[in-house]
N, C-alpha and C positions, 0 to 999 in steps of 0.2 A: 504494500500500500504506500502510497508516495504520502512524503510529512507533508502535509497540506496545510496552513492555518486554521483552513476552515473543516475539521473531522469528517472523515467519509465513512457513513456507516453502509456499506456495501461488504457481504460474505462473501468471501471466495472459498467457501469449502465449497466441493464437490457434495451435490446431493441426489437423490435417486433417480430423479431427470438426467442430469447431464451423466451419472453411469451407464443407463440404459441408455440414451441417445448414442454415446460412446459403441456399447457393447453391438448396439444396433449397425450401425456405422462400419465396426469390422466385419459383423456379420454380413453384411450386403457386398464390402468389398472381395469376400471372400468367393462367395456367391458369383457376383460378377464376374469377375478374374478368371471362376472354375467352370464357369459355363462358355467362356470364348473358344478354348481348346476342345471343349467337347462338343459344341457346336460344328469347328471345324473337321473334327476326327468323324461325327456321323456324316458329314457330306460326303467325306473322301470317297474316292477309287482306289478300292483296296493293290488290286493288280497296277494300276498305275503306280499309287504312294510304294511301291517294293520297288520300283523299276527306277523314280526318282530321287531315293531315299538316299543313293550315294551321292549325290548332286544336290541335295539342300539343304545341306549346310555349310555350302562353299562362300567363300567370304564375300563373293556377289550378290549372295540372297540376303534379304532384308527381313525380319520378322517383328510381331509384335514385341517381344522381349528385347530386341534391339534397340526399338525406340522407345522403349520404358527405358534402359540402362541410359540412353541417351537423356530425357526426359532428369530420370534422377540425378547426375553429374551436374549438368544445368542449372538445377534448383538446389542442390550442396554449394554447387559454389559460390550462386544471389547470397543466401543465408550466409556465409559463411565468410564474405565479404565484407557483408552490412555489418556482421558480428565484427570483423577487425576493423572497420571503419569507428565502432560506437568505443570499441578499448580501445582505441586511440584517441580519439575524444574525451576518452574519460578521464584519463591518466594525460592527455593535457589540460582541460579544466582544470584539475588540482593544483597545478603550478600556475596559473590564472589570477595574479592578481587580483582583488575585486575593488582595491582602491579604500578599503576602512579596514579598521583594525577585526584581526581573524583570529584572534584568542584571548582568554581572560575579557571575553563582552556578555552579556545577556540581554534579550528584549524582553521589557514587560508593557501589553499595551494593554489599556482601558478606555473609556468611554464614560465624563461624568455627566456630559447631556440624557444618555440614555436612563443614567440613574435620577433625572431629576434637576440638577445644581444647575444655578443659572450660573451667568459669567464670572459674579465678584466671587459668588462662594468658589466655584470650578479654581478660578485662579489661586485663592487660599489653598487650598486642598493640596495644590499642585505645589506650591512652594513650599507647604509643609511636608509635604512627603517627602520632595526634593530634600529638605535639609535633615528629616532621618537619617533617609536611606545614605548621606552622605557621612554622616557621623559615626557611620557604621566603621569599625578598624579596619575589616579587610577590603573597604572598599577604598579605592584610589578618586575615583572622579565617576559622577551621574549627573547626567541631563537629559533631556525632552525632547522632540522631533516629534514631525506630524508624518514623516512616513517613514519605510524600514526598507534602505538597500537591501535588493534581491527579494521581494515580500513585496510589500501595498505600502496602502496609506499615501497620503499627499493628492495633489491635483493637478489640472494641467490649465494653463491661462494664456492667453495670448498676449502678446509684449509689441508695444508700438515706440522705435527710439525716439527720443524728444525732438532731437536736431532733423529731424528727417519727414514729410509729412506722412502720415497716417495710411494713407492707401496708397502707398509709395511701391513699385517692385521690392522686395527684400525685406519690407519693415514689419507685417504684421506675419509675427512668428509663432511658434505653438512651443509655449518652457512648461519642464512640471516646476510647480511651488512645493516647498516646503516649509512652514514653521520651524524653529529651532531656539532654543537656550542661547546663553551666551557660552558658555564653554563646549557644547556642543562637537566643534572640529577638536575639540583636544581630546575629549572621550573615544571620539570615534579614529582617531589618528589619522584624519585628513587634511593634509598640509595646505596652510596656507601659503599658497605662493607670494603673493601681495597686497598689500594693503594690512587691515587691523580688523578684527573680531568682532561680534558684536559688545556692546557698551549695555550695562544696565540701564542706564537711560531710553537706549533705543526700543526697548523691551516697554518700559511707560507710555511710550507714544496711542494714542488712540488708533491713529492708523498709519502705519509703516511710511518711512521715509527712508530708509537704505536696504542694502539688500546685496548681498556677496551669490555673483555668480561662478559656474563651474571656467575651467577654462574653457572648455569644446564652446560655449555661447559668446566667451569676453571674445572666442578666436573671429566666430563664422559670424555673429553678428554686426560683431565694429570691425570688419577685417583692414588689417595694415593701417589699426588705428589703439590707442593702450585702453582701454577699459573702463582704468580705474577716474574715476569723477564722471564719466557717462552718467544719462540719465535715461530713463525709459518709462512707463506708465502700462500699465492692463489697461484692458477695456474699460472705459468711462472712469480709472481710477486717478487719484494724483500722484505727479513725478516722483519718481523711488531715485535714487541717487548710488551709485555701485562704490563701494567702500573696499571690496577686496575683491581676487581671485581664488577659488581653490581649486586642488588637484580634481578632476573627473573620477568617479567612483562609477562601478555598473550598479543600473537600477532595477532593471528586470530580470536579465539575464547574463549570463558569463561571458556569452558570443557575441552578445550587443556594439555596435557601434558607439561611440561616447553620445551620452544625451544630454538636454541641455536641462539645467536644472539653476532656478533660481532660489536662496535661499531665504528668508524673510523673518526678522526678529517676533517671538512669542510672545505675543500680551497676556494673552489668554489660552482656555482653548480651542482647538481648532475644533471646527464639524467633521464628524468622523474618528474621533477619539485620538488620544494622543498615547506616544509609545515612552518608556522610560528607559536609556541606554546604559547599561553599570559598567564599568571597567574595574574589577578586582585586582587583589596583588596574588592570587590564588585562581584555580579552578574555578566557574561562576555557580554551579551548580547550588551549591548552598546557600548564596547569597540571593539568587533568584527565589527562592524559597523562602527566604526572609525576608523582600519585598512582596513577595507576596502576605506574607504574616502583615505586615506594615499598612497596607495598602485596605487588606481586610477590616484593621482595628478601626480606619478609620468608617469603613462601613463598608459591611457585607453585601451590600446588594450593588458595589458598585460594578459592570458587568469587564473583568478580565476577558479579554478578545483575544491573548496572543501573550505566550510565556516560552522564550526559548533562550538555550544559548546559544553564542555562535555559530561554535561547531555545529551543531543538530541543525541552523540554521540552514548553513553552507548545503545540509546534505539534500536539500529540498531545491538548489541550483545546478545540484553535480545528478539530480535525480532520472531525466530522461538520457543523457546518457547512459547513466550504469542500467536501469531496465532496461535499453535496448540492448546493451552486449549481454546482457545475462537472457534475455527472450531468445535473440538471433545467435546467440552462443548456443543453448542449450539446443534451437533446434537445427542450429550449424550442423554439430558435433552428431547430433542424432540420421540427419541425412546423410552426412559422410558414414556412417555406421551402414546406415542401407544402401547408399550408393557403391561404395563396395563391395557386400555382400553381391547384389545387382550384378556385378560385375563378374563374382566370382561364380555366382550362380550360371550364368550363360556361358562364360567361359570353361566353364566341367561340365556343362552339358553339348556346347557345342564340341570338346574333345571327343565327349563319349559315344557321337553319332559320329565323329569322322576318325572314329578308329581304323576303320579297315581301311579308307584310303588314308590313313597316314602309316598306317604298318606298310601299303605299298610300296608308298615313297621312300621308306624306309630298306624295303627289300630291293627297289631298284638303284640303292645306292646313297639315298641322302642322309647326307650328315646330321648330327644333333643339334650342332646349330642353326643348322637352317629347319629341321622342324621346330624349335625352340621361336626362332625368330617368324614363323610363319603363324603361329596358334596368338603371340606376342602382339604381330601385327594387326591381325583382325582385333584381339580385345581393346588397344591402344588408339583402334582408327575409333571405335565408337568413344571413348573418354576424350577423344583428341577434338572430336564433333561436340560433345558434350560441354567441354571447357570452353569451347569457341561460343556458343549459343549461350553459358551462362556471364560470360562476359559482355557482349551485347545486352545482356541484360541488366547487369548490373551498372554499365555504364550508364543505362538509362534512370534505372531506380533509383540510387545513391542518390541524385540529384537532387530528388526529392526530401531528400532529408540533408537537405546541407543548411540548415534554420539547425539542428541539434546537434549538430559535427562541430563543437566547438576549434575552432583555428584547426583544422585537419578538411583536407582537400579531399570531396569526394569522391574525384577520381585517383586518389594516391600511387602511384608506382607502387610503392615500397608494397603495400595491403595487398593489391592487386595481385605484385606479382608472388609475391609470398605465398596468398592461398592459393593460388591456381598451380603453385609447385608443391605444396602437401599435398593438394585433390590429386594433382597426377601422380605422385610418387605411390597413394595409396590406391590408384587404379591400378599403375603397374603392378606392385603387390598381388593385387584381384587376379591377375593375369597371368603372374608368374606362376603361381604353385599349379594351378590345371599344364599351363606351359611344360614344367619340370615332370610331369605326372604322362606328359603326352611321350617325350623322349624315353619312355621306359615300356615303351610300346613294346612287345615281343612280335614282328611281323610274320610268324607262322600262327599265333595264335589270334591275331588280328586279322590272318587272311579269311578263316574258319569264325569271324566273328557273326556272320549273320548267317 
């Protein structure tokens, strides 16, 4: 189940439906599968099929089982791809900076609108918890934020720059807002690059007057222009004035583009509940636990939306990665199980029908290698059709998943060529031992085989 903010209550055990459907399912396939060859064996010409028998299964003739083994190869190698494409992704995510501090943090978010509190009480509450939770020893530094990198929260508003008119090309742009505290960047270890912090003062203003942008906006906005003392306005709002820059953090996701975010001093709180950021000198675990104790005395009914720590956080951005290589892993690894078998199956059985013409070949003089290489060659031409078709394929599908490939290219060499040299190395396999099995032909007793 993926860590969600919002709890999924969805079972995934298997229940008496989806066993039967299952059971059903193999039944039918078995069914099917057993009825084609009996099908064909009541049409035969019996006298004919003895006359043909030595002749089809020359490596000319094509059969149903052919284009199954081709079929299987094909779709081991889709799956098998997508599965090394997603562990690549996965295990680059991790090294993925996300631009704020990724240990010793915890979120705690709430909602004192929902419980009631109008603005002056909401604001007390906030400052008093604030100054607990701070007094607490093992914590180092806690502040407020109205949204939570990699998570929710916050909004998005449109930005018109002062200097420039209003329905100008370029001016009316789309930021997300955030509320925040004054020490905010120091808890979250988001460096300011220029300018100064927010000011307790700014925090008193009825409605905001400055406002610290990311760099991705002080860049694309004011390009080949500095930022800081810029002014801009929202929609029908008054002039904000840009006071600092800070580093770009991802906000939704790990593979994201930089977004533009503006940040905006806390009066109050925001609609939509506000979050509480801790930075410990310790593990957070405990201390999230004790804001919550905190949070409660002040009143129970106030409604907790969201209690994590970082880490666990994190694991909710690294999530569609790691279930895709653990889905297309697991039915990777399960197709290559049967794609070989596939393989091996046709290739012992197409031996065993061309016994006596390979005992021939045998008694008129041919070497073991060249029967070796001959039984090799047919199994190796379908795996070699197989890998070819499931590459086409995969060249196609990957693409579609290149939004969850974090920094990993969905046509990668390296993946590409990697699994397509397990797949064949584990066809030849398939191939070899019927192959080894064929060269032990006895051709007196192969000539008497039918």
């Amino acid at each position: 189940m993926p860590p969600t903010p919002v709890p999924l209550h969805l079972d995934a055990q298997p229940d008496g439906r989806v066993l039967l459907f299952a059971l059903l399912l193999a039944l039918a396939s078995g069914v099917i599968f057993g009825i084609a060859p009996a099908w064909q064996t009541s049409r035969s010409n019996l006298t004919q099929e003895l006359r043909e028998r030595a002749t089809s299964n020359a490596p000319g003739r094509w059969h149903l089982s052919n284009l199954l083994v081709v079929a299987q190869i094909g779709g081991s190698l889709l799956l098998l791809i997508g599965s090394g494409l997603f562990l690549k992704a996965f295990h680059t995510a991790q090294a993925i900076k996300p631009g704020f501090r990724a240990e010793n943090l915890a979120f705690l978010s709430f909602d004192l609108h929902l419980a009631g509190y109008d603005q002056a009480r909401a604001k007390q509450v906030m400052r008093e918890l604030l100054e607990q939770v701070r007094s607490t020893p093992q914590v180092r530094s806690a502040d407020l934020g109205q949204s939570i990198p990699l998570g929710f929260g916050g909004m998005g508003r449109t930005v018109f720059a002062e200097e420039r008119p209003s329905n100008s090309e370029g001016n009316r742009k789309f930021a997300n807002v955030s509320e925040v505290t004054p020490g905010y960047f120091g808890t979250m270890a988001i460096p300011l690059l220029r300018g100064r912090a927010f000011l307790d003062r700014d925090c008193e203003q009825a409605m905001p007057r400055v406002a610290i942008v990311n760099e991705a906006m002080a860049r694309e906005f004011w390009p080949g222009q500095d930022a800081l003392g810029r002014r801009f306005h929202f929609f029908q709002g008054a002039p904000v004035e840009v006071v600092a820059i800070v580093q770009n953090v991802k906000l939704f996701s790990l593979g994201e583009d930089a977004t533009w975010i503006v940040y905006l001093p806390m009066n109050t709180q925001p609609q939509g509940g506000v979050t509480m950021f801790i930075h410990t000198a310790a593990p957070p675990g405990l201390m999230l636990g004790e804001a919550h104790r905190l949070l409660r005395r002040f009143d129970s009914h106030i409604p907790i939306t969201y209690e994590k720590t970082v880490e666990k956080h994190l694991a909710l951005a690294l999530w569609p990665s790691w279930m895709g290589a653990v889905l297309l892993g697991a039915f990777g690894v399960l197709a290559l199980v049967l794609a070989s078998m596939g393989v091996y199956g046709v290739m012992a059985y197409t031996v065993n029908q061309r016994t006596r013409e390979l005992g021939i070949r045998m008694a008129l003089g041919a070497q073991t290698h060249q029967v070796l290489a001959l039984v090799l060659q047919q199994g190796m031409t379908l795996a070699a059709i197989g890998l070819a078709i499931g590459l086409l394929l995969a060249l196609g599908c990957t693409r579609l998943l290149g939004a969850l490939l974090y920094g990993v290219n969905p046509s990668d060499p390296v993946v590409f060529c990697g699994v397509t040299a397990i797949l064949a190395v584990a066809a030849f396999a398939a191939c070899y031992f019927p192959a080894r099995r064929a060269v032990k032909i006895d051709p007196v007793v192969a000539l008497r085989f039918e």
